[in-house]
DSSP file (Angstrom, degrees, kcal/mol; ACC not computed):
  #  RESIDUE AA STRUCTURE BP1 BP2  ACC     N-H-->O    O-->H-N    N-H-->O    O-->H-N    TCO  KAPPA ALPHA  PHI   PSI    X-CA   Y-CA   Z-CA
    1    1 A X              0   0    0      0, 0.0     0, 0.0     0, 0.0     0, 0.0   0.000 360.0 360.0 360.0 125.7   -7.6   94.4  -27.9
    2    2 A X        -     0   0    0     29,-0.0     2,-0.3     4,-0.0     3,-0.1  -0.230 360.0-142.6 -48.1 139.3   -8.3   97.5  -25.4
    3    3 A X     >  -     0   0    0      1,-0.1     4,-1.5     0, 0.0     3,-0.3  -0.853  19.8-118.3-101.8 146.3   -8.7   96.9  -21.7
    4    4 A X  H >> S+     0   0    0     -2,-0.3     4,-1.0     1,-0.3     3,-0.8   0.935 111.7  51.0 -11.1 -81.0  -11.1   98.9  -19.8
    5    5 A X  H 3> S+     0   0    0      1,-0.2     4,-1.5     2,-0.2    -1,-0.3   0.654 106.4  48.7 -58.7 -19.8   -8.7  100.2  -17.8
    6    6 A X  H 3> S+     0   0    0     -3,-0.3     4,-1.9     2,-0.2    -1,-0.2   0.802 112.0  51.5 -80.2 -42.4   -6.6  101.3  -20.2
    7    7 A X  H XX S+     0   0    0     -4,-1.5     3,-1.4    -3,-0.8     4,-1.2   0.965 111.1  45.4 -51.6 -84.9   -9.4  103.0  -22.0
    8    8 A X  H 3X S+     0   0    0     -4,-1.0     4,-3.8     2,-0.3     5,-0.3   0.727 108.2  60.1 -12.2 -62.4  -10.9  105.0  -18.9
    9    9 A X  H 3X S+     0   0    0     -4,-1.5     4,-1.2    -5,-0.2    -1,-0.3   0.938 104.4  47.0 -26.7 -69.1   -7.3  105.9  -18.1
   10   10 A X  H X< S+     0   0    0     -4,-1.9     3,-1.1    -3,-1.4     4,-0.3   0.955 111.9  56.7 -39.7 -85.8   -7.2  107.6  -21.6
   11   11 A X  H >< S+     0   0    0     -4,-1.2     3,-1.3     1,-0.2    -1,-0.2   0.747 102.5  54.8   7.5 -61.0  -10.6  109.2  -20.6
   12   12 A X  H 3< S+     0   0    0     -4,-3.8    -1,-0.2     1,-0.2    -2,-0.2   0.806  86.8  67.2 -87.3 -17.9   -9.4  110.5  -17.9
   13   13 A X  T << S+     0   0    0     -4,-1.2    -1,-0.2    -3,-1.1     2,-0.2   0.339  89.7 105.0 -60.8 -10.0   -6.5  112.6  -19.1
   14   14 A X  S <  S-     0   0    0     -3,-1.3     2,-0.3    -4,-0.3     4,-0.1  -0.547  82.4-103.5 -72.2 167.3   -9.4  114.6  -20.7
   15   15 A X        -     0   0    0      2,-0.3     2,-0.2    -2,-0.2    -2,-0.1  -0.639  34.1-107.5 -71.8 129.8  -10.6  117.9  -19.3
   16   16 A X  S    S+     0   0    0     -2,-0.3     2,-0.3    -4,-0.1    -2,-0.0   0.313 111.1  55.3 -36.0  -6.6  -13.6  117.8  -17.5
   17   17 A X  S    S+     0   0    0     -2,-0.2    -2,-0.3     2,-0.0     2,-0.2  -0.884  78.4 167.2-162.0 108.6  -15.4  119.5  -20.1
   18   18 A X        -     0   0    0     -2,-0.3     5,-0.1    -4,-0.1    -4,-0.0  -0.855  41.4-125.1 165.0 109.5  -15.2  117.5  -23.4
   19   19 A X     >  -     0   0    0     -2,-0.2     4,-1.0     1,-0.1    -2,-0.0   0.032  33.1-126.5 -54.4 151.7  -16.7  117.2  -27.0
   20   20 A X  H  > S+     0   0    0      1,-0.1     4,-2.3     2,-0.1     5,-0.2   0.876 113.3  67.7 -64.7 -38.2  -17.8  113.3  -27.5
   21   21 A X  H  > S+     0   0    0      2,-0.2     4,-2.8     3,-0.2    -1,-0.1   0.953  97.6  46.5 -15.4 -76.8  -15.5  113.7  -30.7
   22   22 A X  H  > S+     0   0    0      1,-0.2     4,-1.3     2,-0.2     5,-0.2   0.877 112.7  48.8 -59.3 -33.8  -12.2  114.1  -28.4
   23   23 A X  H  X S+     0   0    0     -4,-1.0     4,-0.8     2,-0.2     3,-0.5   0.981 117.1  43.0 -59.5 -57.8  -13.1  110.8  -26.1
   24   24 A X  H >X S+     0   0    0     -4,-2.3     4,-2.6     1,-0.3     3,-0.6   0.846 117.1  46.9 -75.6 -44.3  -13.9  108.5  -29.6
   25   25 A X  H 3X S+     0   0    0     -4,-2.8     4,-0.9     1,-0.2    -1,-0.3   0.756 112.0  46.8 -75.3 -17.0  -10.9  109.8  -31.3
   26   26 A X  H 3X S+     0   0    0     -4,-1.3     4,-1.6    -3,-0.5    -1,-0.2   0.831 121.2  47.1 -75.4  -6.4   -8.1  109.3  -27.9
   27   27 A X  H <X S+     0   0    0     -4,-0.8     4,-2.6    -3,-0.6     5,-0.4   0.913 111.3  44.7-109.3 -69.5   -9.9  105.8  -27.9
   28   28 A X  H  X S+     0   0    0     -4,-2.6     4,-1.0     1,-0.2     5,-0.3   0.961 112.0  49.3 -45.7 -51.4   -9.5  105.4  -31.4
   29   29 A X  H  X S+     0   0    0     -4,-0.9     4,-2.4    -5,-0.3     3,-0.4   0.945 107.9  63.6 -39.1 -52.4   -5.6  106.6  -31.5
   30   30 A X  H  X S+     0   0    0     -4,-1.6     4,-0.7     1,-0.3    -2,-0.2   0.990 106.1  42.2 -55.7 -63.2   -5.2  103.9  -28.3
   31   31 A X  H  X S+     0   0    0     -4,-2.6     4,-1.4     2,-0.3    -1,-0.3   0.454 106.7  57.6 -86.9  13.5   -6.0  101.0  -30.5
   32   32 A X  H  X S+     0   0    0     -4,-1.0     4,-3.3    -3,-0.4    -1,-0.3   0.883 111.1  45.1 -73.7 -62.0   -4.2  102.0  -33.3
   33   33 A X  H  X S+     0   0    0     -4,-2.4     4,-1.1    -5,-0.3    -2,-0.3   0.585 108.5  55.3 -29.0 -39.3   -1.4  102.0  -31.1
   34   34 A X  H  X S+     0   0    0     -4,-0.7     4,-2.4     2,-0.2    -1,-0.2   0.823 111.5  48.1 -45.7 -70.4   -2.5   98.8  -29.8
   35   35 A X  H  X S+     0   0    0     -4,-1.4     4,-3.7     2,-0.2     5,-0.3   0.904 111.7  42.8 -29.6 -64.7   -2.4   97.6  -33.3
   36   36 A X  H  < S+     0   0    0     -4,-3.3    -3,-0.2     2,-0.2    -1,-0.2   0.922 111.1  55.2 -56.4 -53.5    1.1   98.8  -34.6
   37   37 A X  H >X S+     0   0    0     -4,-1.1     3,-4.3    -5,-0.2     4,-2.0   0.962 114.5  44.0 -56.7 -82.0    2.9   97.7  -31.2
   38   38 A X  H 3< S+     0   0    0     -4,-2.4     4,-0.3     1,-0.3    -2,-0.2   0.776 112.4  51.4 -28.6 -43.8    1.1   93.8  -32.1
   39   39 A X  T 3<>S+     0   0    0     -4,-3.7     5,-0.7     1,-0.2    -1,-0.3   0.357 114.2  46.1 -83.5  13.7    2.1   94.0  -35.9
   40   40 A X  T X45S+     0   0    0     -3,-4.3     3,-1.4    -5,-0.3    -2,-0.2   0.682 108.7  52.9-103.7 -40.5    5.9   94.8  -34.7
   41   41 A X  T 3<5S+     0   0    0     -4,-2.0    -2,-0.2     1,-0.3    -3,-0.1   0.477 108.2  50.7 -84.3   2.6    5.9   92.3  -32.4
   42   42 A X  T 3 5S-     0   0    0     -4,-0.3    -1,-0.3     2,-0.1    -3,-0.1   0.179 117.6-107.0-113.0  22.0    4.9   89.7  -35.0
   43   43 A X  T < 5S+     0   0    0     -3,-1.4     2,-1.1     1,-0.2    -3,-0.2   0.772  78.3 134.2  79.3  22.9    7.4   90.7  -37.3
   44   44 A X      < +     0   0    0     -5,-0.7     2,-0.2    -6,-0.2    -1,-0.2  -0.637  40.8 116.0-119.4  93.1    5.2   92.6  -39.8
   45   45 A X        -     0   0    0     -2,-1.1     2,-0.4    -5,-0.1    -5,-0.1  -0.820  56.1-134.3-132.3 170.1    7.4   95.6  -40.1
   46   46 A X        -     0   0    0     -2,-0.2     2,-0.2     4,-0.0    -2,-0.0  -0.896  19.9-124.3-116.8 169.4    9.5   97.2  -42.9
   47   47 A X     >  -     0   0    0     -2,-0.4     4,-1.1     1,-0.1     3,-0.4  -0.735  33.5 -96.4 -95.3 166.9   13.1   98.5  -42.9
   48   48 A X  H  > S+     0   0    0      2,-0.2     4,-1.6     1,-0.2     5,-0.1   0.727 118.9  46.9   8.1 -87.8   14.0  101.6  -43.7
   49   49 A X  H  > S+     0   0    0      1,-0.2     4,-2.4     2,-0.2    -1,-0.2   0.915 116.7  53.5 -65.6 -44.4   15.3  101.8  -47.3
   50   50 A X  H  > S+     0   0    0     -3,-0.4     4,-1.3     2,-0.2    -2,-0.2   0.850 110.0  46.5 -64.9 -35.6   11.8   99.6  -48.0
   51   51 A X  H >X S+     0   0    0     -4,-1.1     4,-2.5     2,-0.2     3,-1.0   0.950 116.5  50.6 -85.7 -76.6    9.6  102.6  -46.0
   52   52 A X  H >X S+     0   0    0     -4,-1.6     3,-4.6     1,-0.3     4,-2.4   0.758 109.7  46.6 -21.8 -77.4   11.8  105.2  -48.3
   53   53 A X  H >X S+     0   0    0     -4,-2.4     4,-0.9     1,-0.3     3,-0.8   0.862 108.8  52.9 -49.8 -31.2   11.2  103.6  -51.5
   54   54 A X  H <X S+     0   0    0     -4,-1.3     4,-1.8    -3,-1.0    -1,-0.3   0.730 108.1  53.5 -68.7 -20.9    7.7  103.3  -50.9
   55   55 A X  H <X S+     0   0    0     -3,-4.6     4,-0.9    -4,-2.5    -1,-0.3   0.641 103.6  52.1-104.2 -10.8    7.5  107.0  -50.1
   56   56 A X  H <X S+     0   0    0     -4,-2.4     4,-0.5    -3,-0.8    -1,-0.2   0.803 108.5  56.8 -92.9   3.5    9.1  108.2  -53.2
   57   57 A X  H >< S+     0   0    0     -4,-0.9     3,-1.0    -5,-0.4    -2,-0.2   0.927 115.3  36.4 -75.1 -58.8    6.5  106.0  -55.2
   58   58 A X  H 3< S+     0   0    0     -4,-1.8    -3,-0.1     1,-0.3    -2,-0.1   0.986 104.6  65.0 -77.9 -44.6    3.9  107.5  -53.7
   59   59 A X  H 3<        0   0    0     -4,-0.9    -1,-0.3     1,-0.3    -2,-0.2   0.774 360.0 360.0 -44.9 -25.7    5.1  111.3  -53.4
   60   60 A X    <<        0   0    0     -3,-1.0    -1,-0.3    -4,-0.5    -2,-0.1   0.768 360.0 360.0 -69.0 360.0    5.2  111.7  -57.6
């Protein structure tokens, strides 16, 4: 879950002048991130050679 502060941070690393667009998509980006970091640290990751196969499956 986003903190405030973490949010607002992110916010503020905009330009003073800024589509609503750019704010909802860093925000959105943050908690993906948020996400990924949690599902690594619970061990739901893949190795290597698993990420590879998976990508020539999909690439035909």
């Amino acid at each position: 879950m986003l903190t405030k502060k973490e949010v607002l941070e992110s916010i503020n690393l905009l330009p003073s002048k800024f589509e609503a667009e750019d704010a909802i998509e860093r925000i959105i980006l943050l908690e993906k991130i948020h996400i990924g970091l949690a599902e690594s640290e619970a061990g739901k990751v893949v190795s290597m050679e698993q990420a590879k196969t998976s990508l020539k499956k999909w690439l035909k």
